[in-house]
C-alpha positions in Angstrom: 19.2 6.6 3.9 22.4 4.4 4.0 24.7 4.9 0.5 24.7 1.4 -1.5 27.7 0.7 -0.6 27.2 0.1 2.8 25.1 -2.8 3.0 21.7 -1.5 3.4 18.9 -3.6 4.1 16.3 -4.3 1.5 13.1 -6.2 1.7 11.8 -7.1 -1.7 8.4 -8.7 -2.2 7.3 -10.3 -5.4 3.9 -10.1 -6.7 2.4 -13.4 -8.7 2.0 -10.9 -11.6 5.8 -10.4 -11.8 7.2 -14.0 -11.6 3.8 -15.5 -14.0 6.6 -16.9 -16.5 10.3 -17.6 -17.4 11.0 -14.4 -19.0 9.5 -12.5 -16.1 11.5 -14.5 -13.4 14.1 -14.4 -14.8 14.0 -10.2 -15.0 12.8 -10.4 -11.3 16.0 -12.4 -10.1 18.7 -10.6 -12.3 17.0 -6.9 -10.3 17.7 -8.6 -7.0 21.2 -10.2 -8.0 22.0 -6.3 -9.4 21.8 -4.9 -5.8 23.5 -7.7 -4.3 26.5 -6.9 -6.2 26.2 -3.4 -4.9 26.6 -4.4 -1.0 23.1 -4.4 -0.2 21.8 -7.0 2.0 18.5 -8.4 0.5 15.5 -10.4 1.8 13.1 -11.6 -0.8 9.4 -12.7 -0.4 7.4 -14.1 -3.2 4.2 -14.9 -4.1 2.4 -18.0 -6.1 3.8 -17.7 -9.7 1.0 -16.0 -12.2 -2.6 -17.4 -11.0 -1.2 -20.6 -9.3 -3.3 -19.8 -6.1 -6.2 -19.7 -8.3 -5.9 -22.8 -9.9 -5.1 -24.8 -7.0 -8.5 -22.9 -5.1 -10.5 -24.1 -8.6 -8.7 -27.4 -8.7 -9.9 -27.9 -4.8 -13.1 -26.6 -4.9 -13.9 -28.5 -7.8 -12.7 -31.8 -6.4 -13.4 -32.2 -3.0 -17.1 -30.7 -2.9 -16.7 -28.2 -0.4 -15.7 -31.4 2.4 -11.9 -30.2 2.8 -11.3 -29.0 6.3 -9.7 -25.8 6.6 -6.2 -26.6 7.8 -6.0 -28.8 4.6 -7.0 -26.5 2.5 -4.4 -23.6 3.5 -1.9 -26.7 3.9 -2.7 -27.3 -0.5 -3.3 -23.3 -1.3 0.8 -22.4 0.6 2.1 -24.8 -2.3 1.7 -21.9 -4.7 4.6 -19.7 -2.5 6.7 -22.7 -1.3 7.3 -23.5 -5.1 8.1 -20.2 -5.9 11.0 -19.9 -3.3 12.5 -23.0 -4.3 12.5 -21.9 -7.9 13.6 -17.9 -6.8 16.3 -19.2 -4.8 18.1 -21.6 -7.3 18.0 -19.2 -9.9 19.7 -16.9 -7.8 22.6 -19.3 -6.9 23.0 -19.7 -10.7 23.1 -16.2 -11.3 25.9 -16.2 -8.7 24.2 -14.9 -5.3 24.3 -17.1 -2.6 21.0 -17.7 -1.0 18.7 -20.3 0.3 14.9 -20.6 0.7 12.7 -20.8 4.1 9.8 -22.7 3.8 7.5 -23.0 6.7 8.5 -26.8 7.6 11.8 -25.1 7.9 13.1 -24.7 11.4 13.9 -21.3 10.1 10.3 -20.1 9.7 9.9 -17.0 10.9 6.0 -16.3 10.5 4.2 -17.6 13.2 0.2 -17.1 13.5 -2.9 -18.0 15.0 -5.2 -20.5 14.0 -7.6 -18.9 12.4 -7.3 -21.0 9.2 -7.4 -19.0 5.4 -6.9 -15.7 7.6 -4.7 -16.2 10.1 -3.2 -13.0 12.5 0.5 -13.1 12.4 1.9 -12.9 16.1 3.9 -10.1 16.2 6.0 -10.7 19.7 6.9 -14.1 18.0 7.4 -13.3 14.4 10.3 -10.4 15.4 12.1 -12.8 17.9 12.4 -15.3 15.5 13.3 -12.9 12.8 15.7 -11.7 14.3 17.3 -14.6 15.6 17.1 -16.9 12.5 16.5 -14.5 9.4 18.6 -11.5 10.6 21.7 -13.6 10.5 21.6 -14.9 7.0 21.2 -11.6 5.6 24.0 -10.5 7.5 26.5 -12.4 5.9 25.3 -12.0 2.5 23.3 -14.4 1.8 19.5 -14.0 0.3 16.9 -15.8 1.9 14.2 -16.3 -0.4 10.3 -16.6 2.0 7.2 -17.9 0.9 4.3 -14.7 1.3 1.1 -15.6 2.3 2.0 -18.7 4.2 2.2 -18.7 8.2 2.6 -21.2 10.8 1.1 -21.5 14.0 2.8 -23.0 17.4 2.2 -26.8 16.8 3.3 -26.4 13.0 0.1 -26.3 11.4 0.1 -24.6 8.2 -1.9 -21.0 7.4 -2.4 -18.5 5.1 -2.9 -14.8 6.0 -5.5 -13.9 3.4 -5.9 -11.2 1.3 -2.8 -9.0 1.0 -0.7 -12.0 2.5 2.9 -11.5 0.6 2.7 -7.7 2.0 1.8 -8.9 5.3 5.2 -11.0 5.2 7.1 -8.5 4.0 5.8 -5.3 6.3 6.7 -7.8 9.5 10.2 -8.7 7.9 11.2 -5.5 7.7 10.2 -4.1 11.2 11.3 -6.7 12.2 14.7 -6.3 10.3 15.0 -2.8 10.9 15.1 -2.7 7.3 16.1 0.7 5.4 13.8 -0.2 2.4 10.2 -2.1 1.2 10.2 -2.8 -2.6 6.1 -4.0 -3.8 7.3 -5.4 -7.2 3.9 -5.3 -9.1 2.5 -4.8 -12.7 2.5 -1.3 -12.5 4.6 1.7 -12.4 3.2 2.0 -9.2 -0.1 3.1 -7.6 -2.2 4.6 -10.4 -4.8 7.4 -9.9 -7.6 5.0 -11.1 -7.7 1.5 -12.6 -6.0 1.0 -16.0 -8.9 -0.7 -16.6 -11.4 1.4 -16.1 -10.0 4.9 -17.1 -8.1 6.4 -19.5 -4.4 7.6 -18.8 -4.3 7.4 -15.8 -0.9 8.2 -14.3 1.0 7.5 -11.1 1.5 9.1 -8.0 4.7 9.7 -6.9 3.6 9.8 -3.1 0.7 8.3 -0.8 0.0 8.2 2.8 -1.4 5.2 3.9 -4.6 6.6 5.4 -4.9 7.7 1.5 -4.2 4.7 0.4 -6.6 2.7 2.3 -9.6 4.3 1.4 -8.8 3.3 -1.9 -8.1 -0.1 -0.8 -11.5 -0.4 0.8 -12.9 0.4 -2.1 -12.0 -2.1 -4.2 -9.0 -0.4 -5.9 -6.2 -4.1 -6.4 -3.1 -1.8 -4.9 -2.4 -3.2 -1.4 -5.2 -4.9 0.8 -5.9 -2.9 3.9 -5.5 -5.7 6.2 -1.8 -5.4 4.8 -1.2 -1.5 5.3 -2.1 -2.0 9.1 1.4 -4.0 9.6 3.1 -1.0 7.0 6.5 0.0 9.5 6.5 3.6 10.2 9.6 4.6 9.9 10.6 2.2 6.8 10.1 3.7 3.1 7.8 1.2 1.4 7.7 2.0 -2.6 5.8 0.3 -5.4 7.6 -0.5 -8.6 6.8 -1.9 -11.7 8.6 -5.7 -12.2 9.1 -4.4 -16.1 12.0 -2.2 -15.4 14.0 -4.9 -13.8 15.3 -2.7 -11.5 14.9 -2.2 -8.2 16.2 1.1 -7.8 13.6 2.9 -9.6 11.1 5.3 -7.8 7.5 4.2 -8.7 5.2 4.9 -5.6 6.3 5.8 -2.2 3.9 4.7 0.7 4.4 7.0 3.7 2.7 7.0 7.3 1.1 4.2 9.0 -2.3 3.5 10.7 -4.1 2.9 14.1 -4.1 -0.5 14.3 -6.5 -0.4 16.7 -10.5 -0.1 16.3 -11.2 3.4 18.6 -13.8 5.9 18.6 -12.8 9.9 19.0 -14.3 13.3 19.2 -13.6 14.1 15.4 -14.9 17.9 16.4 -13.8 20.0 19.0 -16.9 22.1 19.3 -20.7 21.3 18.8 -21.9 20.4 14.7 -24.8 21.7 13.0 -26.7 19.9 11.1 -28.7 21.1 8.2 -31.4 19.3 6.0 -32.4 20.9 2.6 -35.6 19.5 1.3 -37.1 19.5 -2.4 -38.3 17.5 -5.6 -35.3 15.6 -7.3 -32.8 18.0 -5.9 -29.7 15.5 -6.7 -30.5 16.3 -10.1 -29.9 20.0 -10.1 -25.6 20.1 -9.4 -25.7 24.0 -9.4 -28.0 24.3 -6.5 -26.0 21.5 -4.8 -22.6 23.5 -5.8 -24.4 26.7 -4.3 -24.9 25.3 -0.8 -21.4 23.8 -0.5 -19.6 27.2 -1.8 -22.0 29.2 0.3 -21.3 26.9 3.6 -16.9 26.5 2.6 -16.7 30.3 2.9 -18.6 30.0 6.3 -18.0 27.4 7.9 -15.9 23.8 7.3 -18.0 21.3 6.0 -17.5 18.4 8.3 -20.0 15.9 6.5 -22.4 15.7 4.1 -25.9 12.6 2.7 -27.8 12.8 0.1 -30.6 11.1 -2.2 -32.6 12.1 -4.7 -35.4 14.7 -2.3 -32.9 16.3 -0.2 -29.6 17.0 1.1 -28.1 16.4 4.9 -24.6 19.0 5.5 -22.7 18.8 8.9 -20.7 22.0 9.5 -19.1 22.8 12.7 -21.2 25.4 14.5 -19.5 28.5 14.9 -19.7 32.1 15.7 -22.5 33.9 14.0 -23.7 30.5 12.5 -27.4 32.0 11.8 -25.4 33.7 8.9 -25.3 30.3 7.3 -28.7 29.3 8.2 -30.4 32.8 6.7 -28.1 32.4 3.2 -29.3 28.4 3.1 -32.5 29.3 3.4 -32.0 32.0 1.0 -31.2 29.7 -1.3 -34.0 27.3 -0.6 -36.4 30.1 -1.5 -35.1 31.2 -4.5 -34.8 27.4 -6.5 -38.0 25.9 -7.3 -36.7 22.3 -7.0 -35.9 23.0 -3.0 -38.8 23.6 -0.5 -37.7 23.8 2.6 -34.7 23.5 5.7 -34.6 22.5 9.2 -31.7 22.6 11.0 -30.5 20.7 14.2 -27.9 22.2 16.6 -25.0 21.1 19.0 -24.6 18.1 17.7 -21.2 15.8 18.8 -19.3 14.8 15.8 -18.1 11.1 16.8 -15.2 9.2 14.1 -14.5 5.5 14.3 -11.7 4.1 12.7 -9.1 1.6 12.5 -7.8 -1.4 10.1 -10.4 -4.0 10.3 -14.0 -2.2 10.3 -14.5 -3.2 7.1 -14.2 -7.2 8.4 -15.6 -6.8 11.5 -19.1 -7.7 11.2 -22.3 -6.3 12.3 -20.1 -3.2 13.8 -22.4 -0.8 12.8 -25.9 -2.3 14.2 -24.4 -3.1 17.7 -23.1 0.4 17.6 -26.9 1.6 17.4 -28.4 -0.7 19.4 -25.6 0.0 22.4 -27.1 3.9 21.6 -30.8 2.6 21.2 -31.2 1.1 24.6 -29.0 3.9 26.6 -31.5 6.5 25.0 -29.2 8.3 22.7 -30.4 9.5 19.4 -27.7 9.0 16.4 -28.8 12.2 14.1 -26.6 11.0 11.5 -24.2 8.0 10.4 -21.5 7.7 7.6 -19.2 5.1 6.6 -16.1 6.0 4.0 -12.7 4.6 4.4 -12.6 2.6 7.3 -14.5 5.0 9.4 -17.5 5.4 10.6 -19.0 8.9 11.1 -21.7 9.8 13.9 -23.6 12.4 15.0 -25.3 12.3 18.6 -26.1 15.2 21.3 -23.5 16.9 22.1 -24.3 16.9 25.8 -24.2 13.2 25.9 -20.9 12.7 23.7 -18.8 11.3 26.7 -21.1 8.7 27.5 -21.7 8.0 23.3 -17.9 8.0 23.4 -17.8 5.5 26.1 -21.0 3.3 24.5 -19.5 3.1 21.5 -15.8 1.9 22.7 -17.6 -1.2 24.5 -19.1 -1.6 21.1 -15.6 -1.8 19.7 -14.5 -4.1 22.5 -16.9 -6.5 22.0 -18.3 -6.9 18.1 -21.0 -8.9 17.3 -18.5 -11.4 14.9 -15.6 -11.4 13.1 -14.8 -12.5 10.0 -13.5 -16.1 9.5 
């Protein structure tokens, strides 16, 4: 990484949390004006200011009785984030750094999206051209520009708003775009925790997650950084999360590394042909050393490639390797010799088949065209998961290609998409 002193390039985004008052802004602009005065060439995003997005969503909602087109609704809710650069940027002039503001009626604006009103898809070809032509230039000579997250603008000048994750959408494109050296995520945290503060007790922060990691997390509900955000996160480019408290934006907090497919796909997840194994009984989710048994038993064996269960029985997936009958003898073994558990069948050469990609969890109705595309090409699904923006399947292994081709079409050609 470049030495401060040589003007590298830092993208800095803002979180509502961290600019919610005077005291906090004030912190927020004084970090940013610190690195300027080391060399470093800075591009700030911000959010709404605290819960202005909010209020202006309960102020509309409460107002217009659900009549307000689209368009004019993400046209009202992008006042939040043009507010806040117009604020961001002024204090930073008094504070001595030169800088100016880019609002979307700006001829400036470098987000430019579809239409899809309240989520809109940035377009990438057109974002990094105009980045690069009208952003890239300010920064180089030392000025800050200060950009409204969340806000887009689509070919005729409509305004849109990106959703959920919006700001880091702005900044992840920026910076590609930029070929910045850094992403600061200024939050109100120390960075990503290892459970909510909320929720748990001490929890503490990770010095280090891959994205894949991370949006697992995301997709469960964890408030860190929305998935549809992660799947614009630059490759190459360190992205850290830092608490806005510290005022600094050299400390270390969290460092995101990695990236994702951006792309729905399907893939052989197993080289070889899976066994599946069903362990049947009388409230057997109840009885944790039994369940403890069978996965120690099947780890020294065998990987353990997935794994159901409710409260009468238990379904493992286990790739299905040499001298596998071992496994099956010492699972039934232990069938026999717990009264809770009465009996096993087992199911071989199975094809273990993994979809994945940022989006699944807004694509709708994914998983039942999926089936259906098996159901009426007469392939039996023997098993199906969903964690983490995948979906796990289990068909015959002599029909995997044609599964693997079934399934892509499925991909291809969803039943609907979120709004």
């Amino acid at each position: 990484m470049k030495s401060e002193k040589s003007g590298k390039k830092i993208v800095v985004k803002f979180g509502g949390s961290s600019l919610a008052d005077h005291e906090k802004l004030a912190k927020a602009v004084a970090a940013v004006a610190k690195e300027a005065t080391k060399g470093a060439k800075i591009a700030v995003v911000v959010s709404a200011m605290g819960k202005t997005t909010d209020i202006l969503m309960n102020t509309v909602k409460n107002t217009s009785n659900g009549k307000l087109e689209k368009h004019e609704l993400d046209d009202i809710l992008s006042m939040g984030e043009r507010t806040s650069v117009r604020v961001f940027a002024a204090a930073l002039r008094t504070n001595g750094v030169e800088s100016c503001y880019i609002d979307p009626t700006d001829d400036r604006w470098p987000i430019i999206t579809d239409a899809a009103f309240s989520n809109a898809n940035p377009i990438l070809k057109e974002c990094t051209i105009r980045i690069q032509k009208r952003i890239l230039p300010i920064i180089e000579k030392g000025t800050v520009p200060v950009i409204a997250g969340f806000v887009g603008r689509t070919s005729d000048k409509k305004i849109t708003t990106l959703g959920r994750g919006g700001s880091d959408t702005t900044a992840f494109i920026l910076a590609q775009a930029l070929n910045a050296d850094e992403v600061a995520i200024v939050t109100d945290a120390d960075g990503i925790m290892s459970g909510d503060p909320k929720i748990v007790t001490n929890p503490e922060t990770l010095p280090e997650i891959d994205v894949s990691t991370l949006v697992g997390l995301a997709d469960s509900g964890a408030k860190f950084i929305h998935s549809k955000a992660l799947k614009y996160k630059p490759q190459s480019i360190p992205v850290k999360v830092i608490n806005h408290a510290h005022g600094d934006l050299s400390q270390k907090g969290t460092l995101i590394t990695g990236t994702l497919a951006t792309e729905l796909d399907v893939e052989i997840a197993h080289p070889s042909p899976v066994a599946e194994i069903t362990i049947v009984g009388n409230r057997v989710s109840e009885k944790p050393r039994i369940l403890m048994e069978i996965v120690k038993k099947t780890g020294a064996h065998t990987p353990l490639l997935g794994m159901s269960m409710n409260m009468n029985s238990v379904i493992l997936y286990v790739a299905q390797e040499e001298n596998i009958d071992k496994l099956f003898n010492q699972i039934h073994n232990i069938t026999l010799n717990n009264p809770e558990t009465i009996a096993m069948a087992v199911k071989k050469d199975l094809a273990f088949l993994k979809t994945s990609g940022v989006g699944l969890e807004e694509t709708h109705g994914l998983i039942g065209k999926i089936s259906e595309n098996l159901r009426v090409n007469q392939i039996n699904i023997y098993g199906i998961l969903t964690i983490t923006s995948s979906i796990l399947l289990f068909t015959d292994w002599s029909e995997r290609e044609k599964a693997l081709q079934l399934i892509r079409h499925s991909l291809k050609n969803p039943l609907t998409k979120k709004e």
